[in-house]
C-alpha positions as CSV (number, residue, x, y, z in Angstrom):
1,X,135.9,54.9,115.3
2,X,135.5,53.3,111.9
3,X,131.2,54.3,111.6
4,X,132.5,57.4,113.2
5,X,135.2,58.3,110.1
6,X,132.7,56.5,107.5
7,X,129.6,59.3,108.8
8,X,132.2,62.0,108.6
9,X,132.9,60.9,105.2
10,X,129.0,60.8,103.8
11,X,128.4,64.2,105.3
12,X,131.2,66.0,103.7
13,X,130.0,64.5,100.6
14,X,126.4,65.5,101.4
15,X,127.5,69.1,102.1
16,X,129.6,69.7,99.2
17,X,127.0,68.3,97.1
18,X,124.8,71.5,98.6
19,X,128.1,74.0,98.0
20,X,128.1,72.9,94.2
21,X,123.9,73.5,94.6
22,X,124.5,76.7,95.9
23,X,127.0,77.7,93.3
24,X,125.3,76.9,90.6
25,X,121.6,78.4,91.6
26,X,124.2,81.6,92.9
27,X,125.4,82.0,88.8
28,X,122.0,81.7,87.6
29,X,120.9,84.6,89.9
30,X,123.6,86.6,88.3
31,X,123.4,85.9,84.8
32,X,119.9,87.5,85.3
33,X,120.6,90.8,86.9
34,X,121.8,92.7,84.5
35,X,118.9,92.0,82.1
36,X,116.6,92.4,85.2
37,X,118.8,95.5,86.4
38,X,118.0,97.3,82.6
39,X,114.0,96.1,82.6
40,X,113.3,97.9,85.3
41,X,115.1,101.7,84.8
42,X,113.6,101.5,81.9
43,X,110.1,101.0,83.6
44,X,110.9,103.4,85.7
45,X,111.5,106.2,82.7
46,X,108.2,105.4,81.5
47,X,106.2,105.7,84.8
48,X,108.2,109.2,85.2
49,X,107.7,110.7,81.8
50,X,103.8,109.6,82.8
51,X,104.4,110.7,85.8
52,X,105.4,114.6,84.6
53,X,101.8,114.5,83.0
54,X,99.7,113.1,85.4
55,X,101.5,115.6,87.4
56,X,101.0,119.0,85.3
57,X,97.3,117.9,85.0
58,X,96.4,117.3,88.6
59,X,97.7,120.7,89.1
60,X,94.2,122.2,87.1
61,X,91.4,123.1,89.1
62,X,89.0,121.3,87.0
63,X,90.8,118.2,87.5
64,X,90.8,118.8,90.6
65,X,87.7,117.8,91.2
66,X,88.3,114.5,90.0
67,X,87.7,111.4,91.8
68,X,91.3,110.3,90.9
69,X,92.4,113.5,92.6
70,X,89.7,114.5,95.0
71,X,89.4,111.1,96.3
72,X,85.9,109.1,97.3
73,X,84.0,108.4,100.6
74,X,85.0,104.9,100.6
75,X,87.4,103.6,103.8
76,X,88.1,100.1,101.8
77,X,91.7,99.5,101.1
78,X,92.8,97.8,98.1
79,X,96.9,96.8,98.2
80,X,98.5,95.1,95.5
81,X,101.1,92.7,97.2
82,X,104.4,91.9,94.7
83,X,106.5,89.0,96.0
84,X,109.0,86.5,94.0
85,X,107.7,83.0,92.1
86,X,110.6,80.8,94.3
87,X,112.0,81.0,97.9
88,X,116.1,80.8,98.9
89,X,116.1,84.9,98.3
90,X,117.1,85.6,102.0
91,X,113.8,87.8,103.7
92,X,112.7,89.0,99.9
93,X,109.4,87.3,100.3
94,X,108.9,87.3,104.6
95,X,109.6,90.9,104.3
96,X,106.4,92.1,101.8
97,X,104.1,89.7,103.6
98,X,105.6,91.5,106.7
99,X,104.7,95.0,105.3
100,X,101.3,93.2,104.0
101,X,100.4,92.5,107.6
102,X,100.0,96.2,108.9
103,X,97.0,96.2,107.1
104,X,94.9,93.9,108.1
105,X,91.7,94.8,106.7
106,X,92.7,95.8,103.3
107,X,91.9,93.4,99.9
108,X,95.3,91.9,98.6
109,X,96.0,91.4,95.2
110,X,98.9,89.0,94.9
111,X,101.5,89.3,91.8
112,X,103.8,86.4,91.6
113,X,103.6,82.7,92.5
114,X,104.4,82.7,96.5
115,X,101.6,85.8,96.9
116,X,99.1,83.9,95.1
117,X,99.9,81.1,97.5
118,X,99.6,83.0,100.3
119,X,96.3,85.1,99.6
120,X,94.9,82.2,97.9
121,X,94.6,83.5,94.7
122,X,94.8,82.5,91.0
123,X,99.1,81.8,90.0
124,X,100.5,84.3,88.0
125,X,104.4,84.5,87.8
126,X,106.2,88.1,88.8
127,X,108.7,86.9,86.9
128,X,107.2,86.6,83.4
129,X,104.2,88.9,84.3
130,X,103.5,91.3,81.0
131,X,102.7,94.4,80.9
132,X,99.3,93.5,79.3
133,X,98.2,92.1,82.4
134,X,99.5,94.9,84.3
135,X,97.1,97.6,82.1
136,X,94.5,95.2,82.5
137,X,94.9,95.6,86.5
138,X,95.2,99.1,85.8
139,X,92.3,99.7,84.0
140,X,89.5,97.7,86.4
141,X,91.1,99.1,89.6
142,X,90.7,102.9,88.1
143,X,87.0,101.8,87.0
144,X,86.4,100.6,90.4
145,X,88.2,103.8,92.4
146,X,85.9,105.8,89.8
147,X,83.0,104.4,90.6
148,X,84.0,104.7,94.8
149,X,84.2,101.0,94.9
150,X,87.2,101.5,97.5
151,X,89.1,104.6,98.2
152,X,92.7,103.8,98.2
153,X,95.1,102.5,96.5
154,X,98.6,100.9,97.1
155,X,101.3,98.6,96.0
156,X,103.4,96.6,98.6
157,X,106.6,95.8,96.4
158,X,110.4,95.4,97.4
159,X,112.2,98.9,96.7
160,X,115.8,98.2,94.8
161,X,118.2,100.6,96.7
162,X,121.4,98.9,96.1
163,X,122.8,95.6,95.5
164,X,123.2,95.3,99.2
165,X,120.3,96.7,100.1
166,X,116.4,96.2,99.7
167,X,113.5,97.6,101.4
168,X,110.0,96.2,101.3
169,X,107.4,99.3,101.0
170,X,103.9,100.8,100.6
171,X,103.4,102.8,97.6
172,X,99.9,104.6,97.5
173,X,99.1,105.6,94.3
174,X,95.5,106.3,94.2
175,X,94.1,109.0,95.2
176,X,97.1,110.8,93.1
177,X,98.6,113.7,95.5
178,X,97.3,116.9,94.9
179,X,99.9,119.3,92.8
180,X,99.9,122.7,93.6
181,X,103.1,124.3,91.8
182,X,102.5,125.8,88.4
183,X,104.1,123.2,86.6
184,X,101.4,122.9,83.8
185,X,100.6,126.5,83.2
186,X,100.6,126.6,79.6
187,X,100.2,123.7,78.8
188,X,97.2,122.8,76.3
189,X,95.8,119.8,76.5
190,X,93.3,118.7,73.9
191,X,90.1,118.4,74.2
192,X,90.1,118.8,77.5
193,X,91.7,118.0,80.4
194,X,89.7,116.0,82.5
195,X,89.7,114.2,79.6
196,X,93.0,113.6,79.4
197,X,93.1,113.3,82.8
198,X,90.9,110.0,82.9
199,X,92.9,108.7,79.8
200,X,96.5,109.2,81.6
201,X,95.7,107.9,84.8
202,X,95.1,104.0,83.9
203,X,98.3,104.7,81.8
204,X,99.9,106.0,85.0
205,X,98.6,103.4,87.2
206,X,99.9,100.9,84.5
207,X,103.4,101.9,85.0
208,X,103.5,101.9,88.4
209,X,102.2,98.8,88.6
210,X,104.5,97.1,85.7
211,X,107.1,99.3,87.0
212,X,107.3,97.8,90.3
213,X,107.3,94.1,89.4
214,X,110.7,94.9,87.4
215,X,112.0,96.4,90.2
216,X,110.6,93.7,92.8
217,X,112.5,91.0,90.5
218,X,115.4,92.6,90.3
219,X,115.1,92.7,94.0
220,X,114.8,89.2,94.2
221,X,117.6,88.2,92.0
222,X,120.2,90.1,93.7
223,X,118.6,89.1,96.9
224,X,118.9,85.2,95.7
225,X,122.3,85.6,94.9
226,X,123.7,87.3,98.0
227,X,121.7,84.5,99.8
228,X,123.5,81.9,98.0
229,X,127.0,83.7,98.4
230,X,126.2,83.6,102.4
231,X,125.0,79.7,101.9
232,X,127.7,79.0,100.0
233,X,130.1,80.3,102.7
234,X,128.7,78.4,105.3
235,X,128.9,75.3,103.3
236,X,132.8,75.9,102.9
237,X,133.2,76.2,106.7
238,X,131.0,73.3,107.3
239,X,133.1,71.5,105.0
240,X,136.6,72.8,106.0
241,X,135.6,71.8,110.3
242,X,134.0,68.3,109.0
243,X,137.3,67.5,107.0
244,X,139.5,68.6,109.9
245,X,137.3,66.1,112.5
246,X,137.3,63.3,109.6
247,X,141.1,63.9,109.7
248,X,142.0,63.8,113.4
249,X,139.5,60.7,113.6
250,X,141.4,58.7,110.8
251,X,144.4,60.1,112.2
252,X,143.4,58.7,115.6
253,X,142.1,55.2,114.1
254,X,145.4,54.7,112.5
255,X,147.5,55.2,115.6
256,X,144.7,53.2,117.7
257,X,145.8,50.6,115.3
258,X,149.7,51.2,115.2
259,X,149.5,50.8,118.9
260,X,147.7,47.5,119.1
261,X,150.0,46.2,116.9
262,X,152.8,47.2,118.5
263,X,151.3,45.4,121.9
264,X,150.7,42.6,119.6
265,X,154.5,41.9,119.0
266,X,155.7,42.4,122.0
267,X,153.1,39.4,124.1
């Protein structure tokens, strides 16, 4: 009865030591989505406003007949794959390389530490990644498409719907979809616009790219701290049932004891 009440004991300790862990790691989280939550609408103003452009010009019939817009013979499939630097964020990270694996033949690129893991690639952090990198992606993928190295292009990043909900999904962004409204109709571009057109798109691509590592770490915050809430309610329960055994145990050892004295006193 005694090891019994003294094992209680040691893992209610042990288990509140994980509720103060999951508290703590739970603030952290939160302190960060607001800035996270602000990174990425801006991002995603930018990679609109491109967006309206890259949208006007692909609507030209010169363009048109742009790689970028007309596509290449290539069947390789390149796929950027976005997932979080740390674990403890629920399914955040299971749930890209989940996505990741309905295409098994295509050539991952991996943004942030557990995707570099997984694909074996160099670490970079999706956390701190800057946007420097992210036109330097940008700029040798376009090259690449250009030059019909491969002939599509995609980003598997986590899509922020709201703070309860996430969704991991594929984002194909080159070739760029063909515009046909009138959206652009007098519109000059100077000097020309296929010009523009190749000077836009890495911009575009840029955006896109920086604009869904924001949004995939803003994903992985809130997705960290819900994770934590849930923990930390389970490590309340625990500890509430493991104090009320540790109690009726105690409570039992002390009559156990009450009634051997009393049989005691009376031989």
């Amino acid at each position: 009865m005694g090891a019994d009440i003294k094992s209680l004991r040691i893992r209610i300790k042990s288990v509140d030591s994980t509720l103060h862990l999951t508290k703590a790691m739970g603030l952290v989280a939160s302190s960060k989505i607001r800035g996270a939550t602000a990174a990425m609408l801006k991002s995603r103003d930018y990679s609109s406003a491109l967006g309206v452009i890259v949208s006007q010009l692909s609507a030209c019939a010169e363009c048109k007949k742009s790689p970028f817009i007309a596509g290449n013979a290539s069947d390789k499939v390149k796929l950027i794959v976005i997932a979080g630097d740390r674990g403890l964020a629920g399914g955040y990270n299971a749930n890209v390389f989940r996505e990741a694996a309905k295409y098994p033949d295509a050539e991952f690129i991996p943004i942030g530490k557990r995707a570099c893991e997984r694909y074996s690639a160099e670490v970079n952090s999706s956390e701190k990644y800057p946007s420097a990198d992210a036109y330097n992606l940008a700029k040798k993928l376009c090259t690449e498409f250009k030059n019909g190295e491969f002939g599509k292009l995609g980003i598997i990043s986590t899509h922020y719907v709201s703070m309860m909900t996430q969704e991991a999904t594929v984002q194909w962004v080159l070739p760029l979809e063909k515009e046909e409204s009138q959206s652009g109709v007098g519109t000059v571009f100077e000097p020309n616009e296929e010009y523009i057109l190749d000077t836009a798109v890495p911009e575009y691509v840029t955006g896109i790219i920086f604009g869904a590592v924001r949004e995939s770490y803003t994903c992985e915050v809130v997705a960290r701290r819900t994770a934590m809430d849930s923990a930390g309610k389970n490590a309340q329960q625990m500890i509430d049932d493991l104090r009320l055994q540790y109690n009726r145990a105690r409570q039992g050892a002390i009559t156990q004891e009450i009634t051997e004295i009393i049989a005691g006193s009376g031989a």
